[in-house]
C-alpha positions as CSV (number, residue, x, y, z in Angstrom):
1,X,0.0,0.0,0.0
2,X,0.7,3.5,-1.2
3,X,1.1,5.9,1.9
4,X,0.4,9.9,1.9
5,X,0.2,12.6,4.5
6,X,-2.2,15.4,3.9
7,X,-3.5,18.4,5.8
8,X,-6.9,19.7,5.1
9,X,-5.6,22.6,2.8
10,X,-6.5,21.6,-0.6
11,X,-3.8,21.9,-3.5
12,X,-4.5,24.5,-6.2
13,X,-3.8,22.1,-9.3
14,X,-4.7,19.0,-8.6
15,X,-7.8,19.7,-6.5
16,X,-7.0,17.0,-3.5
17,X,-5.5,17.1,0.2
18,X,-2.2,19.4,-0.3
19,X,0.8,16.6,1.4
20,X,3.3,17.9,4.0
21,X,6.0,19.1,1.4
22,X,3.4,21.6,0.1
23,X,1.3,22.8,3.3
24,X,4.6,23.3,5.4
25,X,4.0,26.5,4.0
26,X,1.2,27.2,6.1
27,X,3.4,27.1,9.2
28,X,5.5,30.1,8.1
29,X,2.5,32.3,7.6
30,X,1.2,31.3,11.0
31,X,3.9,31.8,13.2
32,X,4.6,28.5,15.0
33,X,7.5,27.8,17.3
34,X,11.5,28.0,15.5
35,X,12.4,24.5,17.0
36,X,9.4,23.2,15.0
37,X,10.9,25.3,11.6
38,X,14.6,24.2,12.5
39,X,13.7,20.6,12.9
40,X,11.2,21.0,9.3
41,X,14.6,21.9,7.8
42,X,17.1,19.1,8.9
43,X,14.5,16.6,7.5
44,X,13.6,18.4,4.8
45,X,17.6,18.5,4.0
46,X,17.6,14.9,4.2
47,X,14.8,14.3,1.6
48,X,16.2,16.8,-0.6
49,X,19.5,14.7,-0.4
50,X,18.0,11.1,-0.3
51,X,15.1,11.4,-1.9
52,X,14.4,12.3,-6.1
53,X,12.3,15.5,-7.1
54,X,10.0,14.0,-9.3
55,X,11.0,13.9,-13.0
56,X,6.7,14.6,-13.9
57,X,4.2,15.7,-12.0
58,X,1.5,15.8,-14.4
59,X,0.0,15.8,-17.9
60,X,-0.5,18.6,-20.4
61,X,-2.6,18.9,-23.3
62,X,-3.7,20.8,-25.8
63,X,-7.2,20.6,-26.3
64,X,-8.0,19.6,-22.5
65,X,-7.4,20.3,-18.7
66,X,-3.9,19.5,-17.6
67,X,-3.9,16.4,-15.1
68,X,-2.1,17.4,-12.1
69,X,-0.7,14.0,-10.3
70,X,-0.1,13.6,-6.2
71,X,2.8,11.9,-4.7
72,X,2.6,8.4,-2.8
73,X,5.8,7.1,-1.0
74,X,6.4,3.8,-1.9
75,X,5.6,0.7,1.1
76,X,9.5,-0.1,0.9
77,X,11.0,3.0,1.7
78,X,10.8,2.6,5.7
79,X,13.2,5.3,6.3
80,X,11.4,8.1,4.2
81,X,8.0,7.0,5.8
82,X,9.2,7.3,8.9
83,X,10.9,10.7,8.3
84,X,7.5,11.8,6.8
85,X,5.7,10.6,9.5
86,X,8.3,12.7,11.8
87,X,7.3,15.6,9.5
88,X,3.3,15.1,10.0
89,X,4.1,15.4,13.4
90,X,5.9,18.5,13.7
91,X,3.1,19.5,11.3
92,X,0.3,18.8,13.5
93,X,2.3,20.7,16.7
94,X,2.4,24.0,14.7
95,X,-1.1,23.8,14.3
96,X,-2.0,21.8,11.0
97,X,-3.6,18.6,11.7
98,X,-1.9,15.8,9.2
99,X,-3.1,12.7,8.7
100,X,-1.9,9.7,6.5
101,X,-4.1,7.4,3.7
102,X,-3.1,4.4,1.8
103,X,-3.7,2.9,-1.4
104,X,-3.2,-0.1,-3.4
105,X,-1.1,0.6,-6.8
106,X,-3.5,-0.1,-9.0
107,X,-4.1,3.9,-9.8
108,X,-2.7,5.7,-13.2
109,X,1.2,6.5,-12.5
110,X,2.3,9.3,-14.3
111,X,5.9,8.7,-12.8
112,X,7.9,6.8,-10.6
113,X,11.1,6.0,-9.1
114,X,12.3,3.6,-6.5
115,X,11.1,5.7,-3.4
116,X,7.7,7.1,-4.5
117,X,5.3,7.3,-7.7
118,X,3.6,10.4,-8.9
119,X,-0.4,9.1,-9.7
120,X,-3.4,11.1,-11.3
121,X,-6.3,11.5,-8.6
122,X,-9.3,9.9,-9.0
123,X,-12.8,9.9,-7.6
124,X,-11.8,7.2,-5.4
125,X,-9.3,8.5,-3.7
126,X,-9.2,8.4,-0.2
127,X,-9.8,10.9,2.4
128,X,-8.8,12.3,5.5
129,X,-10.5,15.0,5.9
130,X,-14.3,15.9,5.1
C-alpha cells in the first residue's frame, strides 16, 4: 500500500489534500515555534538529499485540462515514511492537523522512481478530511 500525508488545505492544481511538502508553507504564515521550523529543515535537508524530485508531476494537453498528479511514498521505503511521518508530526504541533491514507497501486502513475510514484487522482481516492 501507497502511503500519503495530507492536511486539510486543498492543492490548487490538482484539487485534493495538499501533502506535508506543500502545506509546510502554512506554518511560516502562522507563526509556530523555530524549534518546530529548524527541525522541518534538517528533514527536509535529508529528503532533498536522499530522496528524487520528481521527474513529472502531471500531464499537459492541448485541447484539455492538464492532469495534475499527487505523490505516494512507496511501502518499501521505511526510512522516508518514517521521516514523513516525523514531519506530520511537527506539522500537527504547529497547528496543522496531518493525517496519513493508503492505497493499493492499482491507480494511473504518471511517474515513478524507487522511493515514491507520482499518480493522477481519481474519484476514489481516499480521504482524511471531510
Amino acid at each position: 500500500m501507497y502511503v500519503r500525508f495530507v492536511t486539510p488545505l486543498i492543492h490548487p492544481n490538482s484539487g485534493v489534500e495538499a501533502g506535508f511538502f506543500r502545506a509546510s508553507w502554512y506554518l511560516y504564515r502562522t507563526g509556530c515555534p523555530d524549534w518546530i521550523h529548524a527541525e522541518l529543515g534538517e528533514q527536509f535537508d535529508w529528503f532533498n538529499e536522499h530522496l528524487p524530485i520528481p521527474g513529472r508531476i502531471g500531464r499537459h494537453f492541448k485541447r484539455r485540462n492538464s492532469i495534475w498528479g499527487i505523490c505516494w511514498f512507496d511501502p518499501d521505503t521505511a526510512e522516508a515514511i518514517s521521516r514523513a511521518r516525523y514531519c506530520a508530526w511537527l506539522i500537527s504541533e504547529g497547528g496543522l492537523p496531518v493525517r496519513t491514507i493508503k492505497t493499493a497501486g492499482q491507480r494511473e502513475v504518471i511517474w515513478r522512481d524507487a522511493h515514491q510514484i507520482v499518480s493522477k487522482p481519481t474519484a476514489d481516492l481516499p480521504r482524511a478530511f471531510q
